[in-house]
Residue, then its C-alpha position, 0 to 999 in steps of 0.5 A: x526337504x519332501x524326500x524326507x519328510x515323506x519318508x518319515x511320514x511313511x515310515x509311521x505307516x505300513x502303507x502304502x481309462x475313458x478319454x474324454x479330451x475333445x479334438x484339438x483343432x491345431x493347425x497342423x490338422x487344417x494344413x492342405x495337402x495332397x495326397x496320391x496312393x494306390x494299393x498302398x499300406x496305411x504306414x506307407x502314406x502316412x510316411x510320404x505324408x512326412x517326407x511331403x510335408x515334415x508332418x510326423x506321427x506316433x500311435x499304437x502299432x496294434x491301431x493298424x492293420x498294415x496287411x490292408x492296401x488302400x487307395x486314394x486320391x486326396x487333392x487339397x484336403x485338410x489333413x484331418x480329412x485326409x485321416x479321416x479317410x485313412x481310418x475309416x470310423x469314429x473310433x480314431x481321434x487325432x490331436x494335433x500339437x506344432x507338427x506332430x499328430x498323435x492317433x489313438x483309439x477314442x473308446x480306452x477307458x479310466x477306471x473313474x465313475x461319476x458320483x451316486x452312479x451306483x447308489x441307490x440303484x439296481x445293478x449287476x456284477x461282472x467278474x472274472x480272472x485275467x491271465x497273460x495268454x501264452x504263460x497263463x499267468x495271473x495279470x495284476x493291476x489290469x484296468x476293466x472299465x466301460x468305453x462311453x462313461x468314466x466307470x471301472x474297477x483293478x484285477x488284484x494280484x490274482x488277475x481276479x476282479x468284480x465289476x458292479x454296474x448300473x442295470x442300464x450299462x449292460x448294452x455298453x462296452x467294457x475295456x480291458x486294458x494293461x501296458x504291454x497287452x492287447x486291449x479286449x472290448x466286450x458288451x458288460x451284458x456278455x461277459x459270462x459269470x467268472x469268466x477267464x480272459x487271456x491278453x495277448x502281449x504286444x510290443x508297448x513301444x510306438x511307431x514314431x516316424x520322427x522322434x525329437x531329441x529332448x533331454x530330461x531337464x527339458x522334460x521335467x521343466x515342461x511337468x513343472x510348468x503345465x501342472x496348472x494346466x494338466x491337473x485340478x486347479x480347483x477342489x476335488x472330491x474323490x470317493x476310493x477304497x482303500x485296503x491295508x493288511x499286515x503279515x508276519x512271516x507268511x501269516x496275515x496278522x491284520x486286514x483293514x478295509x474302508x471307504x473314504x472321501x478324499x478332499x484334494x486341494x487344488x494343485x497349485x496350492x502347495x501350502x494346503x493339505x488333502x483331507x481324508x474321511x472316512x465313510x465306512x471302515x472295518x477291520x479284521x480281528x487279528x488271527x493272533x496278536x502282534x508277537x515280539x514286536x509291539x509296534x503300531x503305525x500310523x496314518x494309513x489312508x491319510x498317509x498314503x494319499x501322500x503319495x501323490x508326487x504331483x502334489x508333494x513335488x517329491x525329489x525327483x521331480x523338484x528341481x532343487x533336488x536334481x544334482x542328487x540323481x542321474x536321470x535317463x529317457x529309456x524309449x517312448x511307448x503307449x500307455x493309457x491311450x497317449x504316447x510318454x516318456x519312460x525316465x528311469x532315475x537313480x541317486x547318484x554316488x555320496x547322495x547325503x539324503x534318503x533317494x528313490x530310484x525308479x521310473x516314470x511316465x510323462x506324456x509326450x505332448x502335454x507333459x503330465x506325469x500319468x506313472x511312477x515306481x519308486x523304492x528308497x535304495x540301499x543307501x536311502x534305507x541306511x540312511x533312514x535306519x531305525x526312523x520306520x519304527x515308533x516303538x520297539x520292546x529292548x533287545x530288539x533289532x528291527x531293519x527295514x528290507x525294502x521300501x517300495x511305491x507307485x502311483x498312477x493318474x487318469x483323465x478325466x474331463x481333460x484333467x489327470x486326477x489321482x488314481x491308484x496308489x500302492x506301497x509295500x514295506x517289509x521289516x526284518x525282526x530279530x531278538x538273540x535273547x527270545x529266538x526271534x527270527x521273523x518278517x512283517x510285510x505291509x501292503x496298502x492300496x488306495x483305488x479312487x472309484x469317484x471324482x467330483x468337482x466340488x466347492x467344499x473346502x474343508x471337512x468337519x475336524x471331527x470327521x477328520x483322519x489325521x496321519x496320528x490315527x491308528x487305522x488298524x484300531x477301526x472295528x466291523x465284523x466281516x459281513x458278505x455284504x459289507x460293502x453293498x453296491x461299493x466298487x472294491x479291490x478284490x481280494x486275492x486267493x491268500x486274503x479271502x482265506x484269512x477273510x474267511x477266518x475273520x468271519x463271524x460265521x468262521x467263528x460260529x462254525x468252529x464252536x459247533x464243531x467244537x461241540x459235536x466233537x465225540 
């Protein structure tokens, strides 16, 4: 049963764009048709288009300038050439699919970069904070990354990020990007040194002439069939980051970081495991040590790459699984450059077994699953109980108060990989007896920052990180250049002041003041 063996598993932890796709020569772009339209707006003759010839289109509203009034006479032209005339430029591309056209800009970005990009070679930084444009409000989550090659890095939870680059990057541009803003393209070499960008929100809904009524059971189907085409069908070698922290009440008690690789199986291979190792790892020493409750949790980044349900065909997607939830298609919206689904899903009343509720992304034309949230619900957590927790002091009362995940892929080379993944857990810990009242929340992000097709089929066992391991227990001091020329999650305002208490150099501080006290 996967739900429950990821929630068991996860419950030992406390967890957890650029488009290189080439142009599909469909015949729908080589149809011939005509064309006449004299001061006429772009959505205005893409619609006679439609109403000609049953040719329907979806794209980004913020794509088109519709205040713009073209003319053209277009006689027994493809209709790609016929677009092509419409959207002057090389930043547009079109792919066709039966008699749907998707136009999207060429140049969104993945935040994926190519193996040995930044090692052992000069580089630069950018970095800055990005806020919402009319509330001022810090965006989370926001990809930066370069239009021309796979290369990027997340804002944290303060909006902050810090890009390093190849030297010779500086001359390409960056992209800005989240669901529901306005895309921002710059030259990486004209980004000034923490600079403050302010997205502008936009309606994330596409224009669609002609959406086609489809149901959720053909939908899924459709996931399930093109797995094999839309993800990895051989190995692949992922290099990511990866950062755990652990706070009581609203004091953190635990910072663990690392860069590992990630040796994923192919995803048609069911029965074979991903493997994680770890490349360089250091942990904080704990601001004050665990109290009243002696708990450890396992598996950390082994665990968290579980979380891809493409992989683990979590509930949700499994069909024999499907009577326990109620499914809905919300809207049809853009989201990293393609037009998707949005599904909400629910357990449904009396469901017997721990189930999520969320929503998720699938593609409109290929089917490929790009993004999901998922939480257990009152239920699922009734049901789970007391399984969160490996050990507990007597007398004590330990009840989870929320599970909660996501997940995320990009493309790369006309596949979805793994991007990031994030999950957030909070226990509730009361003892009558010591006067215990308080709150353990973990927080667990995984980054993948390099993806690589590889022969490699197994790691060495010793290397290995398996889901019996205790992150927490991996030691290194808090060094400013721990991490070199890596590409890393920033860390929020919060963090970087426990950092800053972890700091050898914090320690050595506080000695001297200690000692040139009168």
């Amino acid at each position: 049963m996967p739900a429950l063996r990821i929630v068991l598993v996860f419950c030992t932890l406390l967890l957890p764009l650029l488009m290189q796709g080439q142009q599909q020569r469909d015949s729908v772009l080589n149809r011939v048709i005509t064309v006449n339209a004299s001061n006429l707006p772009v959505t205005v003759i893409l619609d006679k288009i439609t109403s000609g010839y049953g040719i329907f289109f979806s794209y980004d509203a913020l794509l088109i300038d519709n205040e713009q009034r073209i003319t053209l006479q277009a006689e027994n032209l493809t209709v790609e050439e016929v677009l092509r005339e419409l959207f002057r430029g090389d930043q547009y591309r079109f792919l066709g699919k039966n008699n749907h056209i998707i136009i999207s800009d060429r140049e969104e970005g993945t935040a994926i970069h190519p193996r040995d990009t930044l090692k052992n070679k000069p580089y630069f930084e950018i970095s800055g904070k990005i806020r919402d444009q009319e509330t001022g409000e810090a965006l989370s989550y926001v990809s930066i990354s370069l239009a021309d090659r796979p290369v990027g890095t997340i804002s944290n939870a303060d909006g902050n990020f810090l890009l390093k680059l190849p030297l010779e990057d500086k001359r390409d541009t960056v992209i800005v990007s989240t669901v529901g803003y306005a895309r921002m393209k710059k030259l990486a070499g004209e980004f000034r040194k923490e600079e403050v960008i302010d997205l502008q929100p936009v309606s994330v809904k596409i224009r669609e002439i002609k959406v086609k009524a489809v149901s959720v059971t053909e939908i899924l189907g459709n996931f399930r069939e093109k797995i094999r085409e839309n993800y990895a069908s051989g190995n692949q070698l992922l290099t990511g980051f990866y950062r755990e922290t652990l706070k009581q009440d609203e004091e953190y008690i635990n910072v663990s970081e690392a860069v590992l690789e990630i040796l994923k199986a192919p995803y048609d291979a069911i029965s074979r495991n991903d493997k994680v190792h770890l490349l360089k790892a250091r942990k904080s020493p704990e601001v004050r040590p665990f109290h009243w409750v002696n708990f450890k949790l396992q598996g950390g980044p082994r665990t968290i790459i579980m979380l891809d349900v493409v992989k683990t065909m979590e509930t949700f997607l499994d069909p024999g699984f499907a009577d326990y939830y109620h499914y809905s298609v919300q809207q049809v919206i853009w989201y990293k450059n393609h037009p998707v689904y949005v599904i909400r899903f629910r357990p449904v009343k009396g469901a017997n077994i721990p189930c999520f509720e969320g929503e998720m992304y699938i593609e409109k034309e290929s089917y490929a699953l790009l993004y999901a949230r998922f939480a257990l619900d009152d239920a699922g957590l009734e049901l789970t109980g007391q399984s969160f927790i490996i050990k507990k002091p007597g007398g004590f009362r330990v009840k989870p108060l929320f599970v909660r995940y996501q997940i995320d892929f990009s493309e790369f080379e006309g596949l979805w990989h793994l991007h990031t993944a994030h999950a957030s857990i909070a226990f509730k810990v009361r003892s009558r007896n010591d006067r215990v009242n308080s709150v353990f929340h973990s927080v667990s992000d995984l980054l993948v920052t390099e993806v690589d097709q590889t022969d490699l089929k197994r790691f060495p066992v010793k290397d290995l990180f398996s889901v019996n391991d205790i992150f927490a227990e991996f030691t290194q001091d808090y060094d400013e250049d721990f991490w070199e020329n890596y590409n890393i999650i920033e860390p929020d305002e919060d963090l970087q002041l426990a950092i800053r208490r972890f700091s050898p150099s914090a320690d050595r501080n506080k000695e001297m003041n200690e000692q040139i006290k009168p």
